[in-house]
MIKOLMI-443140 format. One record per atom (N, C-alpha, C): residue number from 1; atom name; x, y, z. Coordinates in steps of 0.001 Angstrom, whole numbers, plus 500000, padded with zeros to 6 digits. Example, Ala and Ser with C-alpha at 12.3 -4.5 7.8 and 13.67 -1.06 7.14 Angstrom:
@lumdren->1	mivo->N	xx->513190	yy->494310	zz->507800;
@lumdren->1	mivo->CA	xx->512300	yy->495500	zz->507800;
@lumdren->1	mivo->C	xx->513200	yy->496700	zz->507800;
@lumdren->2	mivo->N	xx->512850	yy->497750	zz->507080;
@lumdren->2	mivo->CA	xx->513670	yy->498940	zz->507140;
@lumdren->2	mivo->C	xx->512900	yy->500030	zz->507870;
REM end
This chain:
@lumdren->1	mivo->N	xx->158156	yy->165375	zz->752240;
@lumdren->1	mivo->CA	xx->158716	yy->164065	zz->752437;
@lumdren->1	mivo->C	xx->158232	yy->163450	zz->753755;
@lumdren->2	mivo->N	xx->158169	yy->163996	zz->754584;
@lumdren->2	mivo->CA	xx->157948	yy->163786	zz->756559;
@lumdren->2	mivo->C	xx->156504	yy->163588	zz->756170;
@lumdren->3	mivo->N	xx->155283	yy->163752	zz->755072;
@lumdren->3	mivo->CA	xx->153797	yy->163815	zz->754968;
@lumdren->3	mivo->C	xx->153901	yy->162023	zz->754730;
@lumdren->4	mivo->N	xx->154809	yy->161873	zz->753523;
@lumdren->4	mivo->CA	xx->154335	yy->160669	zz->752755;
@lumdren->4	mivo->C	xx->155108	yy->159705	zz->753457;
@lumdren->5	mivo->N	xx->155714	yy->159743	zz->754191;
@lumdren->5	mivo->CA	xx->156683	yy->158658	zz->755614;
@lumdren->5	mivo->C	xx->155460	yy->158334	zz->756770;
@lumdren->6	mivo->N	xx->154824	yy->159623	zz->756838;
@lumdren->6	mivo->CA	xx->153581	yy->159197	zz->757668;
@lumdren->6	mivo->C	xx->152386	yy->158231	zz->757130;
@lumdren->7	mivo->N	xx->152223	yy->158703	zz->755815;
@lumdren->7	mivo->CA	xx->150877	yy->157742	zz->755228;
@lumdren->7	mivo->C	xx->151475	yy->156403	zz->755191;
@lumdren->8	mivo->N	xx->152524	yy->155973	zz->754604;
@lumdren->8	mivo->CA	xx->152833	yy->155000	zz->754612;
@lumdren->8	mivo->C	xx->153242	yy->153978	zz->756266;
@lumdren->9	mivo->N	xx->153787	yy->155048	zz->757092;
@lumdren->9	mivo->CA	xx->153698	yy->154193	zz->758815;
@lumdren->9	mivo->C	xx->152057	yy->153766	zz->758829;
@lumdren->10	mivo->N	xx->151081	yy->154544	zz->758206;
@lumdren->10	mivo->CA	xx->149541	yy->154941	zz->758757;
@lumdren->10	mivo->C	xx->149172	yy->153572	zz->757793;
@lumdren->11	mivo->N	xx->149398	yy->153841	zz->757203;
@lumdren->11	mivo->CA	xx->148895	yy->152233	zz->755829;
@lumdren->11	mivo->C	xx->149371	yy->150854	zz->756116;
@lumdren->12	mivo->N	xx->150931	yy->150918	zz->756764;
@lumdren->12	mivo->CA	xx->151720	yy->149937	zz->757255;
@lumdren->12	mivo->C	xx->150872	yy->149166	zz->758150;
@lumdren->13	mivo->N	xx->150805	yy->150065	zz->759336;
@lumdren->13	mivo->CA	xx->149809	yy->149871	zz->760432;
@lumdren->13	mivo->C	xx->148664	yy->149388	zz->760192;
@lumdren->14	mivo->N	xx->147657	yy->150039	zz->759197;
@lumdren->14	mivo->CA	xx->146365	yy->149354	zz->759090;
@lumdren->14	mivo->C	xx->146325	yy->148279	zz->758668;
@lumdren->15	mivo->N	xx->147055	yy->147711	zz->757646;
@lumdren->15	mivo->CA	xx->147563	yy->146486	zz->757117;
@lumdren->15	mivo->C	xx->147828	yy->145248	zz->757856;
@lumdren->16	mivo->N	xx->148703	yy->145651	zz->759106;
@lumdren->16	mivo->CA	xx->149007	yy->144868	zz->759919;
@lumdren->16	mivo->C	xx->147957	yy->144612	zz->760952;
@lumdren->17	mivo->N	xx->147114	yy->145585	zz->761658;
@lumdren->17	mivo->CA	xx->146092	yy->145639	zz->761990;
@lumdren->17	mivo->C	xx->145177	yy->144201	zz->761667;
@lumdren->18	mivo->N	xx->144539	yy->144375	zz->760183;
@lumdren->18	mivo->CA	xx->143922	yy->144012	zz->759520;
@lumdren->18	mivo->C	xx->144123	yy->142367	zz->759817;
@lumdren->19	mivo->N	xx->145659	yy->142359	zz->758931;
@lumdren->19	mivo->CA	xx->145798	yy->141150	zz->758701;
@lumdren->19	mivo->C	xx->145902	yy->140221	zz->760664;
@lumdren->20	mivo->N	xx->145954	yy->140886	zz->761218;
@lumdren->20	mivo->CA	xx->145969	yy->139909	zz->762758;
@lumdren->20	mivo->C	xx->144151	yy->139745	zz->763141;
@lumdren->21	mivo->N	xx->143609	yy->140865	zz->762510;
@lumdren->21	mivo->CA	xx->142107	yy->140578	zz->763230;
@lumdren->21	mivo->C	xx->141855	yy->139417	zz->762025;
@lumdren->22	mivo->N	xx->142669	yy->139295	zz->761006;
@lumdren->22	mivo->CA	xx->141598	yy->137740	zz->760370;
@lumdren->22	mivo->C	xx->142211	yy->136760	zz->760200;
@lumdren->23	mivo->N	xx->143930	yy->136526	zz->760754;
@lumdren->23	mivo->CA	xx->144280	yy->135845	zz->761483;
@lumdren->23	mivo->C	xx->143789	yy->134934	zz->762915;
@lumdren->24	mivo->N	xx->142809	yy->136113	zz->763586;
@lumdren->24	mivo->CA	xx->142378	yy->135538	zz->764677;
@lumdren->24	mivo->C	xx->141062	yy->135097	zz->764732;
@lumdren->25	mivo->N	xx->140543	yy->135529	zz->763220;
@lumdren->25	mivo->CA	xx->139078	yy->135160	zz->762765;
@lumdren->25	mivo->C	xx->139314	yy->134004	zz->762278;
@lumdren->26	mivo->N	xx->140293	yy->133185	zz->761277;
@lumdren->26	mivo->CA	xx->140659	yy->132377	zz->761171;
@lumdren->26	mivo->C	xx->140855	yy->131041	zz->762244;
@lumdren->27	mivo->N	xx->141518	yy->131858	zz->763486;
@lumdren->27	mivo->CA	xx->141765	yy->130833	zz->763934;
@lumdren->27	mivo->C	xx->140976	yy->130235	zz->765148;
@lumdren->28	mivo->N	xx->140152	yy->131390	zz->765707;
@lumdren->28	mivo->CA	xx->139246	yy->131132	zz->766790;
@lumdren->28	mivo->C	xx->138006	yy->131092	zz->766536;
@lumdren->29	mivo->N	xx->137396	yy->131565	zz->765198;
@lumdren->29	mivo->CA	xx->136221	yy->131465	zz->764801;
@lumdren->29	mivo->C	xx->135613	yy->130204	zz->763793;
@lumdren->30	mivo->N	xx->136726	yy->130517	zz->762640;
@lumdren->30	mivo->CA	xx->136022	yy->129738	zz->761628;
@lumdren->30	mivo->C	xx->136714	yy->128405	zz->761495;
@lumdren->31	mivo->N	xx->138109	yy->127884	zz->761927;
@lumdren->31	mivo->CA	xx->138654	yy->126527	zz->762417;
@lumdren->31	mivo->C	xx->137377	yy->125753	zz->763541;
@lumdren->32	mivo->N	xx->136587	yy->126656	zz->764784;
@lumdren->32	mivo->CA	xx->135932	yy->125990	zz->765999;
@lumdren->32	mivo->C	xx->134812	yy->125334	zz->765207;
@lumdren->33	mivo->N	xx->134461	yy->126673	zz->763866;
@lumdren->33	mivo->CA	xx->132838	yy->126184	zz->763258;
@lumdren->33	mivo->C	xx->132767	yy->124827	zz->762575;
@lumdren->34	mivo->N	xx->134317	yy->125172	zz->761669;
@lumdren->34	mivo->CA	xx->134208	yy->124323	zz->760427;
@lumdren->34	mivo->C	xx->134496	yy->122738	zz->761416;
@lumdren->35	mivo->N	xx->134783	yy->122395	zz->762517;
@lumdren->35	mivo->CA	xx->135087	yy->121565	zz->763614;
@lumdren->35	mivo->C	xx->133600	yy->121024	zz->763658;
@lumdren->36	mivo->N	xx->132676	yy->122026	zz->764272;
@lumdren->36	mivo->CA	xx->131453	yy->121834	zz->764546;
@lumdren->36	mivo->C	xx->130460	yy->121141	zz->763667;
@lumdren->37	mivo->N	xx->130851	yy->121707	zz->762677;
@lumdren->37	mivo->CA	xx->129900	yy->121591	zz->761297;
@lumdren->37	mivo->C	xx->130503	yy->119902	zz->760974;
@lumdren->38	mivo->N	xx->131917	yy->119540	zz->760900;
@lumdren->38	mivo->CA	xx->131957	yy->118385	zz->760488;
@lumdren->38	mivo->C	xx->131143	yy->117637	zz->761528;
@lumdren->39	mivo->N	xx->131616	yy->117596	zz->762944;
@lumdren->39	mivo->CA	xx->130617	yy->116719	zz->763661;
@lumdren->39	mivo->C	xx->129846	yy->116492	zz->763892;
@lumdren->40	mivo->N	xx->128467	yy->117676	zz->763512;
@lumdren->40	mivo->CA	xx->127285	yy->117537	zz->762867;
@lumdren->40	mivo->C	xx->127349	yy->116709	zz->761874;
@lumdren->41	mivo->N	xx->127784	yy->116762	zz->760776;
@lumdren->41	mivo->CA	xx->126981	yy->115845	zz->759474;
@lumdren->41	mivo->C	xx->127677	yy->114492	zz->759560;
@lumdren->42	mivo->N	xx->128965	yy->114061	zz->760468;
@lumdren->42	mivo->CA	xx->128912	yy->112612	zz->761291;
@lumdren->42	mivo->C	xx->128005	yy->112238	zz->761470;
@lumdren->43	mivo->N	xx->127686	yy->112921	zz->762983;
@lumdren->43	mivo->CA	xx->126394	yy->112693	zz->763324;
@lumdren->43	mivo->C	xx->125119	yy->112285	zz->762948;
@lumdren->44	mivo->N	xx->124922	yy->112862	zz->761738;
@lumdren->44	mivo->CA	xx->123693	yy->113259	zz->761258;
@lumdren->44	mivo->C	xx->123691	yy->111525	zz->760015;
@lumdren->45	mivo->N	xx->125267	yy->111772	zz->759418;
@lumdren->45	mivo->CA	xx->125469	yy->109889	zz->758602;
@lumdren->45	mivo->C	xx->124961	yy->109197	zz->759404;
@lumdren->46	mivo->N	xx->125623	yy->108501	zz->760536;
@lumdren->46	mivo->CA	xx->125823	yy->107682	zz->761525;
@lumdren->46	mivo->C	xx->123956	yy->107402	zz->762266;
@lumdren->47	mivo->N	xx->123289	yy->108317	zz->762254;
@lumdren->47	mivo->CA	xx->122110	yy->108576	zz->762988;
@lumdren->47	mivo->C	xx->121271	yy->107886	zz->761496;
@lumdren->48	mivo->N	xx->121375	yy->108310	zz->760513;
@lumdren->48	mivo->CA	xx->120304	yy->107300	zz->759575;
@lumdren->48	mivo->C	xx->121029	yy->106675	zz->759153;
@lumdren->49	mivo->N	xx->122203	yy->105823	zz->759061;
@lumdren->49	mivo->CA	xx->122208	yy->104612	zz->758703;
@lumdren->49	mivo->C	xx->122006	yy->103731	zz->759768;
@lumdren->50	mivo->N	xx->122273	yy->104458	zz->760746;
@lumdren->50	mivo->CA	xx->122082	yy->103281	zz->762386;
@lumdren->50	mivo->C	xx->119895	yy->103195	zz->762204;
@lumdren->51	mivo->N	xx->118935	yy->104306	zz->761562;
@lumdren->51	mivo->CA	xx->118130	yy->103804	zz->761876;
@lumdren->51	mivo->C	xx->117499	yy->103273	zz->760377;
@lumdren->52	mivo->N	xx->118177	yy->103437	zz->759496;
@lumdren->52	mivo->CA	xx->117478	yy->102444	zz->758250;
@lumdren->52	mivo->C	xx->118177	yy->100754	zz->758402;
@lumdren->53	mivo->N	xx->119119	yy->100657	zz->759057;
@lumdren->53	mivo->CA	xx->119397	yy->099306	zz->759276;
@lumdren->53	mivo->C	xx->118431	yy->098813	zz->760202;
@lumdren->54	mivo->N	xx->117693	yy->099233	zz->761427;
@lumdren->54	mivo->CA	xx->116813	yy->098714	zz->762413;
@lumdren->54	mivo->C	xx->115257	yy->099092	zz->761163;
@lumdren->55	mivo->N	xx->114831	yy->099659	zz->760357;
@lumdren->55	mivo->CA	xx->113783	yy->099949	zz->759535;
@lumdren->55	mivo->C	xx->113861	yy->098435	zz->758228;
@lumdren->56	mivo->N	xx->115107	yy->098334	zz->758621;
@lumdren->56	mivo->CA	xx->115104	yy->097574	zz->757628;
@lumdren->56	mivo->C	xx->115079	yy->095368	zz->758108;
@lumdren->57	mivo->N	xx->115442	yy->095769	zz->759345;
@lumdren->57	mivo->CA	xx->115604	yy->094824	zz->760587;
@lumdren->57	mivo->C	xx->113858	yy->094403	zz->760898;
@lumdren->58	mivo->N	xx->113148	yy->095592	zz->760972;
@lumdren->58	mivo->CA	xx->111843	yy->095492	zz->761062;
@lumdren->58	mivo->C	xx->110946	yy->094772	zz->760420;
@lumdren->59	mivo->N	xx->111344	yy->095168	zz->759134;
@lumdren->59	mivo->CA	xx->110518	yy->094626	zz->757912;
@lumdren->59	mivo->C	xx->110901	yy->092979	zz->757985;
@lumdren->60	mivo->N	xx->112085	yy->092711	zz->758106;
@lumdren->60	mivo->CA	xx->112385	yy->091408	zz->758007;
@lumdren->60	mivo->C	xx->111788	yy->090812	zz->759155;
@lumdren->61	mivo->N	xx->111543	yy->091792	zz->760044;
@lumdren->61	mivo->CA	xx->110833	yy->090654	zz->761028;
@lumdren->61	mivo->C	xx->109532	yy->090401	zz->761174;
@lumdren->62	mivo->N	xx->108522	yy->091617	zz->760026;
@lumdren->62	mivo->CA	xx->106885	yy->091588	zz->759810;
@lumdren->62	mivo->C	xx->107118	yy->090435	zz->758824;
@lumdren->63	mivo->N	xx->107886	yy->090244	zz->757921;
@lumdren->63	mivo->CA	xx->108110	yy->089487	zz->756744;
@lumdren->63	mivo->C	xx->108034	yy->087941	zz->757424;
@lumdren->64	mivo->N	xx->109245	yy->088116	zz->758816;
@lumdren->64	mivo->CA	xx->109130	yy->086553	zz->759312;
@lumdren->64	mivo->C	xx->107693	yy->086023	zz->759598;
@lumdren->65	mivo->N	xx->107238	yy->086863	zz->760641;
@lumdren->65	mivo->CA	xx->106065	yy->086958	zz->761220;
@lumdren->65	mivo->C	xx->104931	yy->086313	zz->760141;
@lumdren->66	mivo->N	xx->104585	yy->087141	zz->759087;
@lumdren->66	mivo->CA	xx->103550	yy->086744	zz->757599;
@lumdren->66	mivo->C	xx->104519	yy->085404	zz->757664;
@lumdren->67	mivo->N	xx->105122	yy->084671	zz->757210;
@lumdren->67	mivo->CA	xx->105104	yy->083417	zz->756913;
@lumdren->67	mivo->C	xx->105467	yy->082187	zz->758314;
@lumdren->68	mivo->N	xx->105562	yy->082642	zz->759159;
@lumdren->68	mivo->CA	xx->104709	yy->082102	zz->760466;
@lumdren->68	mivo->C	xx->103391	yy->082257	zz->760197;
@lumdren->69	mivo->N	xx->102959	yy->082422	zz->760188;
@lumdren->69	mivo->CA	xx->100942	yy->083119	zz->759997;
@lumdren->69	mivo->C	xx->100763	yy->082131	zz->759024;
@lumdren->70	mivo->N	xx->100877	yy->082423	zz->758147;
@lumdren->70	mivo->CA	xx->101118	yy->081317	zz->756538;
@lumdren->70	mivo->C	xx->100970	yy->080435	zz->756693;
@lumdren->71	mivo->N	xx->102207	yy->079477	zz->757760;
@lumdren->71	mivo->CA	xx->102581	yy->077928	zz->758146;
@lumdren->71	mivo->C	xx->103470	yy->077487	zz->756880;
@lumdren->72	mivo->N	xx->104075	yy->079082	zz->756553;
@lumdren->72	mivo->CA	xx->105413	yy->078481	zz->755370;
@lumdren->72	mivo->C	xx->106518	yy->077813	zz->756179;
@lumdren->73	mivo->N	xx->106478	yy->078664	zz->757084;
@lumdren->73	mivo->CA	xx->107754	yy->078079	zz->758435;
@lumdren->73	mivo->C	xx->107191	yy->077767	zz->760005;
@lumdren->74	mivo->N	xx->108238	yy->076945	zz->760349;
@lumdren->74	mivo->CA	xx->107468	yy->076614	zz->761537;
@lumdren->74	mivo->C	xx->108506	yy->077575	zz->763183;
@lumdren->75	mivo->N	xx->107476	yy->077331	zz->763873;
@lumdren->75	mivo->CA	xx->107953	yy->077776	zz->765299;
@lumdren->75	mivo->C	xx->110087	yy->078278	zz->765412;
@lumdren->76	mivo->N	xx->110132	yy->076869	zz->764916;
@lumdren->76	mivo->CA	xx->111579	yy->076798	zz->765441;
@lumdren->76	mivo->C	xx->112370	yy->077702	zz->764384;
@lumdren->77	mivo->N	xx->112090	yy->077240	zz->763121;
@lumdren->77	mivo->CA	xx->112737	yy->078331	zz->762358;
@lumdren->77	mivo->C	xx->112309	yy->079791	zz->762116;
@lumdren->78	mivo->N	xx->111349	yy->080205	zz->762688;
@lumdren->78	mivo->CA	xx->110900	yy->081399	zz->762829;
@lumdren->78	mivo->C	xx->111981	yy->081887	zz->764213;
@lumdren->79	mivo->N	xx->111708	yy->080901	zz->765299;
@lumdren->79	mivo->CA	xx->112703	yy->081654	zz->766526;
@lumdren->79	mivo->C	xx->114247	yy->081539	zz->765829;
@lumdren->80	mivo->N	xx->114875	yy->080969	zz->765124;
@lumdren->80	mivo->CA	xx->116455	yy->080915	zz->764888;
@lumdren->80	mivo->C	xx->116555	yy->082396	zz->763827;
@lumdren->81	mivo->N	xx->115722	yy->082338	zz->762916;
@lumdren->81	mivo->CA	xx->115637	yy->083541	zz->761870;
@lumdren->81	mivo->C	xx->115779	yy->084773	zz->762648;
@lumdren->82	mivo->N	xx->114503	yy->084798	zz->764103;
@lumdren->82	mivo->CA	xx->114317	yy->085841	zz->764486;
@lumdren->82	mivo->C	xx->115809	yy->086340	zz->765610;
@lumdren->83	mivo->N	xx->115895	yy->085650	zz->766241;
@lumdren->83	mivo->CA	xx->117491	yy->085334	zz->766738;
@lumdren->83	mivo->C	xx->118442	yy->086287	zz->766276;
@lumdren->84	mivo->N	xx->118739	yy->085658	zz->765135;
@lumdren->84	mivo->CA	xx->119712	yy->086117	zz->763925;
@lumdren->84	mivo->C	xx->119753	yy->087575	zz->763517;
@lumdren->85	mivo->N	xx->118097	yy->088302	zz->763482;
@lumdren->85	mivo->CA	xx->118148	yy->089637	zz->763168;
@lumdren->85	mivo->C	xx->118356	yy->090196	zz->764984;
@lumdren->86	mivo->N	xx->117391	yy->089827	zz->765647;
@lumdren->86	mivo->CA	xx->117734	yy->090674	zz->766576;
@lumdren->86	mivo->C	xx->119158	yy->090461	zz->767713;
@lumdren->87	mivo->N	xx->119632	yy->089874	zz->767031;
@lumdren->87	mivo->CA	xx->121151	yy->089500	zz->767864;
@lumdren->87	mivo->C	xx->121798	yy->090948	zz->767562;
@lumdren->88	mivo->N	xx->121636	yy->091540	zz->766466;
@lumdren->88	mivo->CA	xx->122539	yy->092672	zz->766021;
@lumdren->88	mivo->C	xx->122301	yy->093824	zz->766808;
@lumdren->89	mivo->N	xx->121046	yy->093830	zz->767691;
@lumdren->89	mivo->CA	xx->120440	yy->094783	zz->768279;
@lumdren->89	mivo->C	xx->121413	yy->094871	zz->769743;
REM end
């Protein structure tokens, strides 16, 4: 009887053991990552849409440019057009 009171304190123990080391894996390891990891792929949104809006800012302004060249538009409405995109900058 005094054998199987021991395995079970001995099992109790490891159990409890156990469950605090992934309690603390939980809470100091993989809460800091999964933290990390979101603010990476923020980051990572925020970083190409901030540069396909200026890619896309660009084009509109080779686009202005070709019909200046053209003489589809003149001086003044080329500077108000151009204005307009790079105000956002």
């Amino acid at each position: 009887m005094q054998n199987s009171s021991m395995d079970f304190q001995k099992d109790y123990q490891y159990h409890f053991q156990t469950m605090s080391q992934e309690s603390f894996m939980t809470e100091y390891l993989l809460l800091p990552i999964i933290i990390f990891l979101s603010i990476i792929l923020i980051y990572s949104y925020i970083k190409k849409k901030l540069l396909r809006d200026e890619k896309e800012d660009l084009e509109s302004l080779k686009l202005l440019q070709e019909l200046l060249n053209s003489g589809t538009i003149n001086e003044n409405e080329f500077e108000k057009k151009k204005n307009r995109i790079t105000s956002k900058w």
